[in-house]
GUDREN-216452 format. One record per atom (N, C-alpha, C): residue in three letters; chain; atom name; z, y, x. Coordinates in Angstrom, 1 decimal. Atoms other than C-alpha are relative to their C-alpha. Layout:
BEGIN
ATOM    r  c   a       w       v       u
ATOM  ALA  A  CA       Z       Y       X
...
! end
This chain:
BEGIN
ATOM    r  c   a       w       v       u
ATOM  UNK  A   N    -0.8     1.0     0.6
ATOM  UNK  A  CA    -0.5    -0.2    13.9
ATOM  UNK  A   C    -0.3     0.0    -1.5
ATOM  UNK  A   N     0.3     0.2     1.4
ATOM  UNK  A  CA    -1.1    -1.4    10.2
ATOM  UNK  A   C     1.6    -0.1    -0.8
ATOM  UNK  A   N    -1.0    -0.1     0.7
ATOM  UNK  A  CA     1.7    -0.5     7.8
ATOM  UNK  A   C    -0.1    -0.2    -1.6
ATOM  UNK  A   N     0.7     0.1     1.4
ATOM  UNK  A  CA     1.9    -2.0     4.6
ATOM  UNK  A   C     1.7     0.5    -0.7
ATOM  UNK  A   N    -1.3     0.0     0.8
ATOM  UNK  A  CA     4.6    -0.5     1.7
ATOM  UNK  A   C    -0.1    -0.1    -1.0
ATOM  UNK  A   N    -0.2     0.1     1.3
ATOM  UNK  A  CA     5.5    -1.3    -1.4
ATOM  UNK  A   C     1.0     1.0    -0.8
ATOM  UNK  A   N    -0.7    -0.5     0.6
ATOM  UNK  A  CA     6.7     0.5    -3.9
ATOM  UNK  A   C    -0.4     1.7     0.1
ATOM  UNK  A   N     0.8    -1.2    -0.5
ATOM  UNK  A  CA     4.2     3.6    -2.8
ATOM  UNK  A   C    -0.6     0.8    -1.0
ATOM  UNK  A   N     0.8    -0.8     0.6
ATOM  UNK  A  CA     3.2     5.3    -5.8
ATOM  UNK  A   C     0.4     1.4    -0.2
ATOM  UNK  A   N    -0.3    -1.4    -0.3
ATOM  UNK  A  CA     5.7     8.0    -5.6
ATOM  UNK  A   C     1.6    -0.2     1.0
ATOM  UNK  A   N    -1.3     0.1    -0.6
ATOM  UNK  A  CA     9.2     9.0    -4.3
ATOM  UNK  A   C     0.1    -0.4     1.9
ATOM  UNK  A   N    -0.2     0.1    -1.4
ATOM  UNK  A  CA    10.5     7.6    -1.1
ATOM  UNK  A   C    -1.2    -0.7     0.6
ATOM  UNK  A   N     1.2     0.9    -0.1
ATOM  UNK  A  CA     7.5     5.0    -1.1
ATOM  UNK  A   C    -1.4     0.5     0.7
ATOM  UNK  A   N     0.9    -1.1    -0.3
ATOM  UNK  A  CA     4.9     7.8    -0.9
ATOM  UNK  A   C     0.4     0.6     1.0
ATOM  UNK  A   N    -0.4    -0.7    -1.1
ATOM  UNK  A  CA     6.8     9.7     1.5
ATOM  UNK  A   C     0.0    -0.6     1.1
ATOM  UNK  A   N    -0.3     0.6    -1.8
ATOM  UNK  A  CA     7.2     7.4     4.4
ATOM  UNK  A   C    -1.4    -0.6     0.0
ATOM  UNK  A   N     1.0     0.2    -0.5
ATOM  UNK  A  CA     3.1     6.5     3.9
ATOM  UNK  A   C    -0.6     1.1     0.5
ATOM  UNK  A   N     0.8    -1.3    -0.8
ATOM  UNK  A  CA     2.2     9.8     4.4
ATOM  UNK  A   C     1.0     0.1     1.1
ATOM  UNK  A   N    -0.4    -0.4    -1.3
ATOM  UNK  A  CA     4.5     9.9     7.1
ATOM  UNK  A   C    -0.9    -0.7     1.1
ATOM  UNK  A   N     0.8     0.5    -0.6
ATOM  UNK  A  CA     2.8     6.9     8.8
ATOM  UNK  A   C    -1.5     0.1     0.1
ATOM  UNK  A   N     1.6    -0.1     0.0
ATOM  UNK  A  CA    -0.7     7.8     7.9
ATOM  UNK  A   C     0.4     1.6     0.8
ATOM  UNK  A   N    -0.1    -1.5    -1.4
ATOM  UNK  A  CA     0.4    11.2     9.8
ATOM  UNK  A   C     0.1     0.4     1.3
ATOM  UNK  A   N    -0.2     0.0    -1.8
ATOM  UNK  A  CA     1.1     9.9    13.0
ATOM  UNK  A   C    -1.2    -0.9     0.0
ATOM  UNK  A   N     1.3     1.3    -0.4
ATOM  UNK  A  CA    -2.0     7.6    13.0
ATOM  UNK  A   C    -0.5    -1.4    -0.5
ATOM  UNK  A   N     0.0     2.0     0.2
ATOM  UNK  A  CA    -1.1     4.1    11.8
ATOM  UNK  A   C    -1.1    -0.1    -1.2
ATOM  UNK  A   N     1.3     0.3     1.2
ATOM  UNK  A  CA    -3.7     2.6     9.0
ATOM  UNK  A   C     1.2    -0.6    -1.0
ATOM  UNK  A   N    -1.0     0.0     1.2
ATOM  UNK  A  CA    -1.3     2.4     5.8
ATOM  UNK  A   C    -0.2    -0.7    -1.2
ATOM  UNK  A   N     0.8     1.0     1.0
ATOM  UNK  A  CA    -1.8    -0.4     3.1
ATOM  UNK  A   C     1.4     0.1    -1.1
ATOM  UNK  A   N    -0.8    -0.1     1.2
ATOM  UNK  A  CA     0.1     0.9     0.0
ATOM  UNK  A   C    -0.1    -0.7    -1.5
ATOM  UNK  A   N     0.2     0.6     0.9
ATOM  UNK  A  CA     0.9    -0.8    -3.1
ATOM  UNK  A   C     1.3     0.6    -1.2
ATOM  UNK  A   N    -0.9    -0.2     0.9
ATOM  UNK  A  CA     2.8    -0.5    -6.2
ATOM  UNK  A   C    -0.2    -0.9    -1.6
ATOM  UNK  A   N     0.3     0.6     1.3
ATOM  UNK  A  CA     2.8    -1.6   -10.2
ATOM  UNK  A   C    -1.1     1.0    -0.6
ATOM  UNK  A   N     1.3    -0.7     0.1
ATOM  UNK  A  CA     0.7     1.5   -10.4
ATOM  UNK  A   C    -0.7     0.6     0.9
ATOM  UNK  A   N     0.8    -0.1    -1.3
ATOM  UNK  A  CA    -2.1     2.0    -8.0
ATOM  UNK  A   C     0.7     1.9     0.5
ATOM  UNK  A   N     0.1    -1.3    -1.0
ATOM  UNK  A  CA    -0.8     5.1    -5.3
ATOM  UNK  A   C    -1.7     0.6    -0.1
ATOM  UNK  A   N     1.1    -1.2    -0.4
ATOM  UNK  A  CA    -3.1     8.0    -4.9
ATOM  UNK  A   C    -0.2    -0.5     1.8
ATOM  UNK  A   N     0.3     0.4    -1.3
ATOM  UNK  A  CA    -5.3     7.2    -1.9
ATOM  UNK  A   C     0.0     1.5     0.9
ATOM  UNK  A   N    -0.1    -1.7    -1.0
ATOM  UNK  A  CA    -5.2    10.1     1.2
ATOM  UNK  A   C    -0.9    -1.2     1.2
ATOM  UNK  A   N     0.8     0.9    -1.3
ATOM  UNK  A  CA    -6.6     9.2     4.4
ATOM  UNK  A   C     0.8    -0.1     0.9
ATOM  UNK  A   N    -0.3     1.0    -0.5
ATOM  UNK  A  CA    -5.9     6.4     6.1
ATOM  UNK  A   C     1.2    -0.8    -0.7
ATOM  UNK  A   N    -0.9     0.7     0.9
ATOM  UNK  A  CA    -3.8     5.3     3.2
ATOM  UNK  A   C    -1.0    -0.7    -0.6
ATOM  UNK  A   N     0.8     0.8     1.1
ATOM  UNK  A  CA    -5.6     2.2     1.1
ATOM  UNK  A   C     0.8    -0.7    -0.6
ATOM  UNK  A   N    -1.4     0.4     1.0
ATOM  UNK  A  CA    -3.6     1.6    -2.1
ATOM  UNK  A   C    -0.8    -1.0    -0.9
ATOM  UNK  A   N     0.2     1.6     0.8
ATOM  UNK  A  CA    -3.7    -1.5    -4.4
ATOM  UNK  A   C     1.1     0.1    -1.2
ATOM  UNK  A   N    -0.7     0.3     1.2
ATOM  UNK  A  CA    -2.4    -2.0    -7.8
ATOM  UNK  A   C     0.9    -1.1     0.0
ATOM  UNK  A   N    -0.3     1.6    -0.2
ATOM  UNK  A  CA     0.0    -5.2    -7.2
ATOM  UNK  A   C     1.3     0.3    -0.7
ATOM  UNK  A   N    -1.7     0.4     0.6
ATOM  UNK  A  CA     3.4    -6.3    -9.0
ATOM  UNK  A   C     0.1    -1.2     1.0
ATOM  UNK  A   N    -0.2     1.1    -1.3
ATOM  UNK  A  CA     4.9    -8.0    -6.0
ATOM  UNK  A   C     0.6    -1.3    -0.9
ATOM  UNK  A   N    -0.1     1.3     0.6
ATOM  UNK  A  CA     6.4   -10.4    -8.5
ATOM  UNK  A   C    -0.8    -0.7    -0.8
ATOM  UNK  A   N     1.5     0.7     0.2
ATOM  UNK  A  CA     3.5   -11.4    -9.5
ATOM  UNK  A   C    -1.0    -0.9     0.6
ATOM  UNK  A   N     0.1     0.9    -1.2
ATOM  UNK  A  CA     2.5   -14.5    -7.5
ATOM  UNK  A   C    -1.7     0.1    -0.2
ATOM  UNK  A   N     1.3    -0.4     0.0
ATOM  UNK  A  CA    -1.5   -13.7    -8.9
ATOM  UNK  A   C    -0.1     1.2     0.4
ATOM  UNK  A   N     0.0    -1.1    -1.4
ATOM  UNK  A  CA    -1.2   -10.2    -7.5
ATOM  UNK  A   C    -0.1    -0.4     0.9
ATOM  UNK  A   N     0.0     0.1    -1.7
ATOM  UNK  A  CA    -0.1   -11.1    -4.2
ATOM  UNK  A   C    -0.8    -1.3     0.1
ATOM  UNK  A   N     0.7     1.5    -0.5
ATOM  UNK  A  CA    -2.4   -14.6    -3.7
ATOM  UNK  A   C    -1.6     0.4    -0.6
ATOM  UNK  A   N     1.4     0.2     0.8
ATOM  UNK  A  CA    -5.6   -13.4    -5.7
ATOM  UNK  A   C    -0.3     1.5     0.4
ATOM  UNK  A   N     0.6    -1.4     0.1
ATOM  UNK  A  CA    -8.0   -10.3    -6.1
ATOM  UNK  A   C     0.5     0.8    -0.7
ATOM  UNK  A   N     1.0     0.1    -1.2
ATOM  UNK  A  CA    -8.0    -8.0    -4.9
ATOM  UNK  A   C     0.5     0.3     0.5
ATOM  UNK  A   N    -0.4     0.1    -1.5
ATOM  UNK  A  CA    -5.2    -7.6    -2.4
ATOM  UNK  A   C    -0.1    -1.1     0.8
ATOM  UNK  A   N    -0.1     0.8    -1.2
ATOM  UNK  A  CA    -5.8   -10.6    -0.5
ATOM  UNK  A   C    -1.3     0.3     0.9
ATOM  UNK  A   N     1.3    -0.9    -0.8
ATOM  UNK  A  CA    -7.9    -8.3     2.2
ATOM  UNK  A   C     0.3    -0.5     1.5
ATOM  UNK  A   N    -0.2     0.3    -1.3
ATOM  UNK  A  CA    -7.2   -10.0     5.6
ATOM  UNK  A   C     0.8     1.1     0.6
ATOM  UNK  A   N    -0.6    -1.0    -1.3
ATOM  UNK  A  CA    -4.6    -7.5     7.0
ATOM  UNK  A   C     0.3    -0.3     1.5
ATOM  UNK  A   N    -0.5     0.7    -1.2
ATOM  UNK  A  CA    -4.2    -8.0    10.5
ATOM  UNK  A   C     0.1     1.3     1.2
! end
């Protein structure tokens, strides 16, 4: 399963990707400052209120 979270650079955000990157899922983290990548976590620099973050490069990666 593909899990994406926001708000992943520390705290609860971080915690529940490494939970999902620990049981298997593929984990698509974000925040205002890029998360530390682990594996099967791939983090992204984004300000969700940021309508060019989220519509432009370079999170628009085809999740599916």
């Amino acid at each position: 399963m593909n899990v994406l979270i926001t708000g992943a650079a520390s705290g609860l955000g971080l915690s529940t990707a490494k939970m999902y990157s620990a049981n298997g899922h593929n984990v698509y983290s974000c925040d205002i400052i890029k998360p530390q990548e682990e594996n099967n976590i791939k983090s992204y620099k984004v300000d969700v209120t940021n309508t060019i973050d989220i519509n432009g490069e370079p999170f628009n990666t085809n999740i599916t």
